[in-house]
Structures are given as C-alpha cells and as structure tokens.
C-alpha positions as CSV (number, residue, x, y, z in Angstrom):
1,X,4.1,-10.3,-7.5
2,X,3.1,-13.8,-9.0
3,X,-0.3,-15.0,-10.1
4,X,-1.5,-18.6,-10.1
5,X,-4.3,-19.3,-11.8
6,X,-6.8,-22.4,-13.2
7,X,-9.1,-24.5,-12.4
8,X,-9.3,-27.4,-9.2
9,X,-11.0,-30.4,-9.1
10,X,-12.5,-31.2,-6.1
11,X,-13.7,-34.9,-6.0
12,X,-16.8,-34.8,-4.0
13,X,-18.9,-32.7,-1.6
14,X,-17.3,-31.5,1.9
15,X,-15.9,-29.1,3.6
16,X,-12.4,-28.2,2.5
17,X,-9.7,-26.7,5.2
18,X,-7.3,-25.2,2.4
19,X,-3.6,-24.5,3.8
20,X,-1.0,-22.5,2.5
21,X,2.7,-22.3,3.4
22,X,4.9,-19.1,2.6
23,X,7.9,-17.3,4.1
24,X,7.7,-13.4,3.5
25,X,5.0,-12.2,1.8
26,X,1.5,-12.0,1.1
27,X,-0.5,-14.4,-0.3
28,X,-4.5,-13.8,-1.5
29,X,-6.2,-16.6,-2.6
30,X,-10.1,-17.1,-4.0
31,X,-12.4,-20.0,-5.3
32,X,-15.3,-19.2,-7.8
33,X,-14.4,-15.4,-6.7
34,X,-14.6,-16.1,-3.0
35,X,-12.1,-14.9,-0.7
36,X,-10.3,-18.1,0.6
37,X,-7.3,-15.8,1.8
38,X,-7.3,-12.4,1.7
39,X,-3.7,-10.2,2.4
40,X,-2.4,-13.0,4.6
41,X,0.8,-11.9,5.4
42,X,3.7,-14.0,6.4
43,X,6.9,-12.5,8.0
44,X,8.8,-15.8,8.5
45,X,8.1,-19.1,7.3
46,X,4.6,-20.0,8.5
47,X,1.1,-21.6,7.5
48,X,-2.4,-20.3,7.7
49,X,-5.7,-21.9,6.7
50,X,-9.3,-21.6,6.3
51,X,-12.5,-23.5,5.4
52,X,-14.7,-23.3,2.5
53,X,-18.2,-26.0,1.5
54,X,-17.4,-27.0,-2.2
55,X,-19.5,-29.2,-4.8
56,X,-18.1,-32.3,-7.0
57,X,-16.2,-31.2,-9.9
58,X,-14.3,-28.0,-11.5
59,X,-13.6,-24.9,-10.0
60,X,-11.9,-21.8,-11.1
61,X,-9.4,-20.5,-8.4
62,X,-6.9,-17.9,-8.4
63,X,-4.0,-17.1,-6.0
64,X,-1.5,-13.8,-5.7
65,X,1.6,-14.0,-4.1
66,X,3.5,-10.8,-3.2
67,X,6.5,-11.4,-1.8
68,X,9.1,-9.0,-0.2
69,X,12.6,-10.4,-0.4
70,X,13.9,-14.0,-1.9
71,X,12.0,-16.2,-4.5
72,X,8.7,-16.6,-5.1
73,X,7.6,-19.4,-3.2
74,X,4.3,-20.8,-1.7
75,X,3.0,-24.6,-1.4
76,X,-1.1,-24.8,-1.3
77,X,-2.1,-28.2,0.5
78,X,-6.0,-29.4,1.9
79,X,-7.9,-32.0,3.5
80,X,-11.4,-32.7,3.9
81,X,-13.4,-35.0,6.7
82,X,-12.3,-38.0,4.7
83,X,-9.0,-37.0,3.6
84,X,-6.1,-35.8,6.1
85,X,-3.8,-33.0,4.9
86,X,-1.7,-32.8,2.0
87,X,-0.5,-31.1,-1.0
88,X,-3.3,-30.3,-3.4
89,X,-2.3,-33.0,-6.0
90,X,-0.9,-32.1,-9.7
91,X,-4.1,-34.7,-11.3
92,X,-6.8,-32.0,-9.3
93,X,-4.8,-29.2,-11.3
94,X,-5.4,-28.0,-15.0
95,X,-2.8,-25.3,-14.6
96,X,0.3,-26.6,-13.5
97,X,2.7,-25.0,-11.2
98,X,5.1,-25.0,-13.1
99,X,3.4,-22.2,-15.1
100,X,3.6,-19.7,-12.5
101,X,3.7,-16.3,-14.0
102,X,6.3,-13.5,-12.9
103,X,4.6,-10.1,-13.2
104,X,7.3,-7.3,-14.4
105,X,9.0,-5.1,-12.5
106,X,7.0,-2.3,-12.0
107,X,7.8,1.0,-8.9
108,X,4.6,2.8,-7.8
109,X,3.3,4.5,-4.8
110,X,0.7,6.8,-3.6
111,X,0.4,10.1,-1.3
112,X,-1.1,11.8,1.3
113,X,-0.7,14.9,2.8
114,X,-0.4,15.2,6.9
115,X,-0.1,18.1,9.2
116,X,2.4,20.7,8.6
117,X,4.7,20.1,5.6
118,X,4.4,16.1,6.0
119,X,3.6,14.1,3.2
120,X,3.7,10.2,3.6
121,X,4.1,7.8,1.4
122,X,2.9,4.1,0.5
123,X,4.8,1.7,-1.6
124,X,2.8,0.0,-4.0
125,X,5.8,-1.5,-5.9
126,X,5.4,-5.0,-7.2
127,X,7.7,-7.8,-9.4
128,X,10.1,-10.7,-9.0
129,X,12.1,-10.6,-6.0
130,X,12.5,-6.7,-5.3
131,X,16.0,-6.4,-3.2
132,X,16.0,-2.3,-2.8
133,X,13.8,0.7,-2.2
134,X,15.2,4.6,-3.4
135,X,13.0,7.0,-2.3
136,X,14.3,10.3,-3.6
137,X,11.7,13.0,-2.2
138,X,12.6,15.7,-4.4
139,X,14.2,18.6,-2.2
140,X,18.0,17.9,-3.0
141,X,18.7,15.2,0.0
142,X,20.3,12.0,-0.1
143,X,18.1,9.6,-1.4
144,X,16.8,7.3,1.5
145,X,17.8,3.2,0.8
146,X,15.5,0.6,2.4
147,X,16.1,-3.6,1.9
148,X,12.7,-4.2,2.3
149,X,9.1,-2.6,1.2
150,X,9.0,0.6,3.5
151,X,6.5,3.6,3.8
152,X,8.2,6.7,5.0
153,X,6.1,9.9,6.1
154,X,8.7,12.5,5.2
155,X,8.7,16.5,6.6
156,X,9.6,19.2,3.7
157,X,11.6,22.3,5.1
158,X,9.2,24.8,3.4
159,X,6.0,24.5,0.6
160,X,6.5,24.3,-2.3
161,X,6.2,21.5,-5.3
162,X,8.6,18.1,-5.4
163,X,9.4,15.4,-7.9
164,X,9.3,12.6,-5.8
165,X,11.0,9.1,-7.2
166,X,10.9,6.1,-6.0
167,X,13.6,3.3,-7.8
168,X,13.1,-0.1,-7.0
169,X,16.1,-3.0,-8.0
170,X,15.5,-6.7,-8.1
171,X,18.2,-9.6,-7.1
172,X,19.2,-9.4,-11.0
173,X,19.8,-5.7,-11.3
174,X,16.8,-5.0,-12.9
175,X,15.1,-1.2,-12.1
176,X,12.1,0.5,-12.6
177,X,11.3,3.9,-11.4
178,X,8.1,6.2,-10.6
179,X,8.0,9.9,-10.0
180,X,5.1,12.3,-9.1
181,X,4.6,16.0,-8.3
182,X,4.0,16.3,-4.8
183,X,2.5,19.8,-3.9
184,X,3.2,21.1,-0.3
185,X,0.4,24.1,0.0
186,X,0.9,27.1,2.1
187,X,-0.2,27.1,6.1
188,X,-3.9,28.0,6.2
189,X,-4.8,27.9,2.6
190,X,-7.8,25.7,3.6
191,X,-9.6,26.5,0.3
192,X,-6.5,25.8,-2.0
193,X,-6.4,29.0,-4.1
194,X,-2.4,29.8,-3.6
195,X,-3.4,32.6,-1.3
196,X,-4.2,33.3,2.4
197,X,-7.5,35.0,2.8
198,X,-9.9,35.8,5.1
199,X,-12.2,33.2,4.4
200,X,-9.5,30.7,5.0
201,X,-9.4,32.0,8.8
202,X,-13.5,31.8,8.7
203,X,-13.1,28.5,7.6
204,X,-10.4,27.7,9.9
205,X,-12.6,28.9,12.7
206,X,-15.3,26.4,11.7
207,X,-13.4,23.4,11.7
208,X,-12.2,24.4,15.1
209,X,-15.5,25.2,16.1
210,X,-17.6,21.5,14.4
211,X,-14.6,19.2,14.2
212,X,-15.5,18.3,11.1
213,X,-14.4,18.5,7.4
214,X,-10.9,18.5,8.8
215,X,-7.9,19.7,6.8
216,X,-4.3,18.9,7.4
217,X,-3.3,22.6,5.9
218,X,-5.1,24.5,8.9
219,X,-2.6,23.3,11.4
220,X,-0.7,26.3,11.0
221,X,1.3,26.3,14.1
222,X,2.0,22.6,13.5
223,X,0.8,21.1,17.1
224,X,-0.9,18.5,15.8
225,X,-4.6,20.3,16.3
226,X,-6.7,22.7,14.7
227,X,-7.9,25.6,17.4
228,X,-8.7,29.3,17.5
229,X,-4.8,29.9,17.5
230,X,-5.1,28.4,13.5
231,X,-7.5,31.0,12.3
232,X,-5.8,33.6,14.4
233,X,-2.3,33.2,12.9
234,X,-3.9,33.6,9.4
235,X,-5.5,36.5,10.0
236,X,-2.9,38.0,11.5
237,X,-0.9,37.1,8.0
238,X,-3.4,38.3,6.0
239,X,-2.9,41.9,7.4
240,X,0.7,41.9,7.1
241,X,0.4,40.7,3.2
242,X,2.3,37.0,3.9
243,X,1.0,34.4,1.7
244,X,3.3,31.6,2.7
245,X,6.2,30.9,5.3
C-alpha cells in the first residue's frame, strides 16, 4: 500500500469532477475527510470519477493506493465547468509526487469460523508490490501458493487447534510472515466449554426452533443447516460419553 498525502489548491468555487487512473488495485481517496473514492477497485487499466462542490483556496487531501501485482502506479487528473480535464497540476500541489511513501512489507489476515470444520480466511496483507501468497494452515499439508491476493475458506480433517501462517514475498525477495492459533471446536459445543452437554442439545433445539443466535458449531451433521437432527446427534453423544469426533 502507498499513501499520498497534502494539501490542493483549488483556484476558485465550482464543482470538481476528480478522475483517477490505475491498473490493479485499489485506490481510496478523500478531501477535507470526505470520501471522494472509496475502495475503487481496478482490475485492468481503467478510470473512474466523481464530483465534489469545493471553495477557493487550500485543501487537505489524502489518497491510498493498494495495489496487487506490479508498481505502484496511479495518475489523479480534474476539470471543472470552466476547465476541461487534465492532470491535477504540480503548482496546485504542496506535496509533490514524487514523495510518495512505500508502506513496509507487512502479512496479516483475519478469521472466521463456518460450518463444520471450515475456517476461512481474509488476506489483509499490504506493501510494495506483493508477488506471492503462502498460506500454510497448520495441519501438516503443502502450503497453498497464490500470485495474487486470495482468500481461501479451508476444511480441517478433525478439531482441534492450528498455527496458521501466511508468508507474503515482494518483486525484490523481501518476506514477511503472520501466524495465529486457529481453534476448530468440537460438533455441538454451542456454549464453548470443551465438552458436549445437555444444554448444548437444549440450546441446539432453540436455534432450530427461533432461527436466531445462529452458530456455525451446531451443524453437527454438516448439511449446511441447523434442525432437530443437530440436537438429536448430541444427545445421543452425550449418552455414549463422546465429546468430540
């Protein structure tokens, strides 16, 4: 990620059609703390724009630029109802672009649990041209390589708690890595004490019942829904003495 920021002059009052030109990316851009562009994303080289009533004189602006493969690269043109389009000049500027700041490398991502032992995952990686994803999910297979920013849902064989990793390598070699404890629960442990109980199946039962305070763990037979069948499998486990698979 890059972040350009300043102040712009803007030499009288109008409405302003700003423009800006990327290839892959995202690019968020705001005026006196007001969204201009927010998350536009760019999969090929391409422009968007938008419109924004500014006043004579200095204003402080700020643009981020994320961008997924290749160089940082964006170019930030306007025009106004006197004015036709063109690149915002270097005069209207008091940051140059040349001072366009390279954030460090930095690999990050969150979580969430899904149904059944499926846990997915959301890169939140960011730095200078980022060539290659490792996502390593902890249970002793081949890490997974991706070329570009990628967010896998991934199914564990069995519960249990992973040291997920994710590496992430830029065009000069550079790497940075994050790991987190990801903690697979046991089928029908709705209330998260390490156990199966009867008040998991009661609680399992209500959910089926309302439809409401849904949770991922109470899909026991992993069908995708929460029924009856749930509460009845834990019950049936709780008899026998099973507290996991």
């Amino acid at each position: 990620m890059a972040v350009w920021s300043g102040q712009i002059y803007i030499p009288g009052n109008d409405t302003y059609t700003f423009y800006v030109a990327s290839e892959d990316g995202t690019v968020d851009m705001q005026i006196n703390r007001t969204d201009i562009f927010s998350t536009r994303i760019f999969s090929d080289p391409a422009e968007a724009n938008s419109s924004t009533h500014l006043c004579k004189g200095w204003h402080n602006f700020v643009v981020w630029y994320h961008h997924t493969t290749g160089n940082t690269s964006f170019v930030i043109s306007w025009a106004n109802s006197t004015t036709s389009k063109q690149v915002v000049p270097d005069k209207n500027m008091r940051t140059s672009r040349t001072e366009l700041v390279s954030l460090p490398l930095n690999a990050f991502f969150s979580y969430k649990l899904g149904f059944g032992t499926d846990a997915s995952f959301t890169d939140l990686s960011f730095g200078d041209n980022i060539t290659e994803w490792r996502w390593n999910f902890g249970d002793g297979t081949p890490d997974e390589i991706y070329n570009a920013s990628t967010n896998p849902t991934y199914r564990y064989d069995r519960v249990g708690v992973y040291n997920v990793t994710l590496t992430v390598v830029n065009g000069t070699g550079g790497m940075n890595t994050h790991s987190e404890s990801v903690d697979v629960p046991v089928k029908g442990d709705v209330n998260h004490d390490g156990k199966l109980s009867a008040v998991d199946a009661l609680l399992i039962l209500q959910m089926a019942a309302c439809g409401t305070n849904i949770d991922p763990v109470a899909d026991v037979n992993s069908d995708g829904v929460i029924t009856s069948l749930d509460a009845l499998m834990v019950s049936q486990a709780v008899m026998k003495g099973v507290s996991n698979e």
